[in-house]
N, C-alpha and C positions, 0 to 999 in steps of 0.2 A: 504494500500500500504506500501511495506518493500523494502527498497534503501538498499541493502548488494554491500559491496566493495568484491571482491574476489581474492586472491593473493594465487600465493605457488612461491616454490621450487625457494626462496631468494638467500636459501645458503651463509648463511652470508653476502649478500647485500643490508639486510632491509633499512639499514639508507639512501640508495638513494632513497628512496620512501618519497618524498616531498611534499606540496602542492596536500594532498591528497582531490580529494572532498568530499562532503557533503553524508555522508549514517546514516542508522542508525545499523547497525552490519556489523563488517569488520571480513573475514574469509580465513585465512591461512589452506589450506588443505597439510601441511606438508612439509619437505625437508627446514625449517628455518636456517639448519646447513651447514658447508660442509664437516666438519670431524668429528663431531658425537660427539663432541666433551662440555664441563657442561661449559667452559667460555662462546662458544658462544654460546647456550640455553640462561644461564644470559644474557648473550647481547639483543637477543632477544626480550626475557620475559621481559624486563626492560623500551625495544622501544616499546611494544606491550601495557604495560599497562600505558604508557603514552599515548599513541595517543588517542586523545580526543573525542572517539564515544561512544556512549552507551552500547555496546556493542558488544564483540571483542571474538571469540571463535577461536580454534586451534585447529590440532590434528597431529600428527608426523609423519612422511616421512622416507622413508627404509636411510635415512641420518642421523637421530636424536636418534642413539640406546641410545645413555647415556640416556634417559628417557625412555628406557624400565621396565619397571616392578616397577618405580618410582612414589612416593605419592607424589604430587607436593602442598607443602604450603603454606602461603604467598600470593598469587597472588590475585589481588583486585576485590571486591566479581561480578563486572561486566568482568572481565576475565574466560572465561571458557575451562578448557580441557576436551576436549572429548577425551575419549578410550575405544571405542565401549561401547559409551555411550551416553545420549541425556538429550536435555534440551529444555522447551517451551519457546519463547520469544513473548510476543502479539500475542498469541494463534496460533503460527508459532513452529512447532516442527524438533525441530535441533539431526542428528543423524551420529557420526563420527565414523569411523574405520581408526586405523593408520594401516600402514604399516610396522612392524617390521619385520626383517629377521628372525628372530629367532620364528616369527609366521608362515612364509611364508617357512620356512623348513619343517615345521610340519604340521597337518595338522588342527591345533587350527585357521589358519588364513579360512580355510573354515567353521568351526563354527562362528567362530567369524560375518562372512559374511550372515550366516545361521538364526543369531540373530539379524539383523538388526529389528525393529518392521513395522507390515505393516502401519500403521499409518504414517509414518515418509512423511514430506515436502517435507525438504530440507536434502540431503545425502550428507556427506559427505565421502572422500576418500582422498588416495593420490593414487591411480592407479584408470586409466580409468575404465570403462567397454569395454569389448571385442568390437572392430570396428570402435567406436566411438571417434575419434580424439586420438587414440592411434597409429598410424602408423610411422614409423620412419625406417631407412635402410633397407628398402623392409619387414619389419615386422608390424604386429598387437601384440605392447606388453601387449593390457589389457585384463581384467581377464573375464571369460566365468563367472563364477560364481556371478560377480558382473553385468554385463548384463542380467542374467538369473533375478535375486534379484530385479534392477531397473525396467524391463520389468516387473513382475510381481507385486510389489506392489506401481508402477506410482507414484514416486515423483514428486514435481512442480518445483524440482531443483537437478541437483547432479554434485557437486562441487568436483572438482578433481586438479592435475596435473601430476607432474612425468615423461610424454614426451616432452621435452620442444620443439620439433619443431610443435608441433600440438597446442598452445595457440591457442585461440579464443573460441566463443561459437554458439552451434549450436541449433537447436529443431528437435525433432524426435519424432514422436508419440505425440505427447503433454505434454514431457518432454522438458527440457530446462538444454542442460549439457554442462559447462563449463570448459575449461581446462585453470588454471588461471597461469601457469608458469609463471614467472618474467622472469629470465635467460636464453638467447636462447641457441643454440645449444652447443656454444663453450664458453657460460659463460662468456662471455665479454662485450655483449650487453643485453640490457633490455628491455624485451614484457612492453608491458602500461596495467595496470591495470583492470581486468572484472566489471562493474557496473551493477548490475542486479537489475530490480522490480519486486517483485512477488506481 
């Protein structure tokens, strides 16, 4: 049994995240910034590898471009960024894709999506898959391709955010997908936290 904490799309409002409970990997699926901007990363990165879990994985939000195309060093060896990249924790395989603009112009960000491994667990994202707790001003904003992706190689978890009115988590298929937004709609108030066991 794996206790993950799951949070996104802070937007610079990590530090009201208090009295967090007991898990054993906390996972931000992106939008930690609100202006994209390298102080508040630092800030972030600073709160992230303080907080006192075993580990603690990340991966960036169409919010956080100053870490596009960046080698991020430093960060303590129980911190891990993923960019479209993956790591095993107690035989639990962790598999992230950010959301950069400058991917999602082009069409590297449907590779990138293309390469997820079918093996993977737990997915990460910062955009839903298509239907699924993506709905917002009479729209479905998430991505066909990542639905196609999660439908076919059935993770036991896929970790998201990006629409912040759609927070909560659902099961579908025998998937289990989360949309862990902090910040609701208008950025003022704060969703509670996803605690999930796989």
């Amino acid at each position: 049994m794996m206790k993950i904490i799951h949070i996104s799309d802070t937007h610079g409002c990590h530090r009201r995240l208090t009295n967090l409970p007991e898990a054993d990997v906390v996972v931000h699926s992106g939008d930690f910034t609100m202006n994209g901007s390298e102080p508040e990363a630092l800030d972030f990165l600073n709160w992230l590898c303080d907080l006192p879990y075993a580990h603690k994985i990340f991966i960036c939000g169409n919010h956080d471009d100053c870490l596009y195309g960046a080698n991020i060093d430093g960060l303590d060896p129980n911190v891990h960024y993923l960019c479209n990249s993956g790591i095993e924790i107690d035989g639990v395989r962790f598999y992230g894709v950010p959301m950069f603009m400058g991917d999602c112009v082009t069409d590297r960000q449907a590779k990138n999506i293309s390469k997820i491994p079918s093996d993977t667990d737990v997915l990460i994202t910062h955009n839903p898959a298509y239907g699924i707790l993506d709905f917002d001003d009479g729209i479905n904003y998430g991505d066909e391709q990542i639905l196609s992706k999660v439908m076919g190689i059935r993770p036991c978890l896929h970790l998201f955010g990006h629409i912040h009115a759609q927070h909560g988590i659902i099961s579908e298929c025998g998937i289990t997908f989360s949309n862990g937004a902090i910040m609701n709609v208008d950025y003022m108030n704060s969703n509670q936290l996803n605690l999930i066991e796989i």
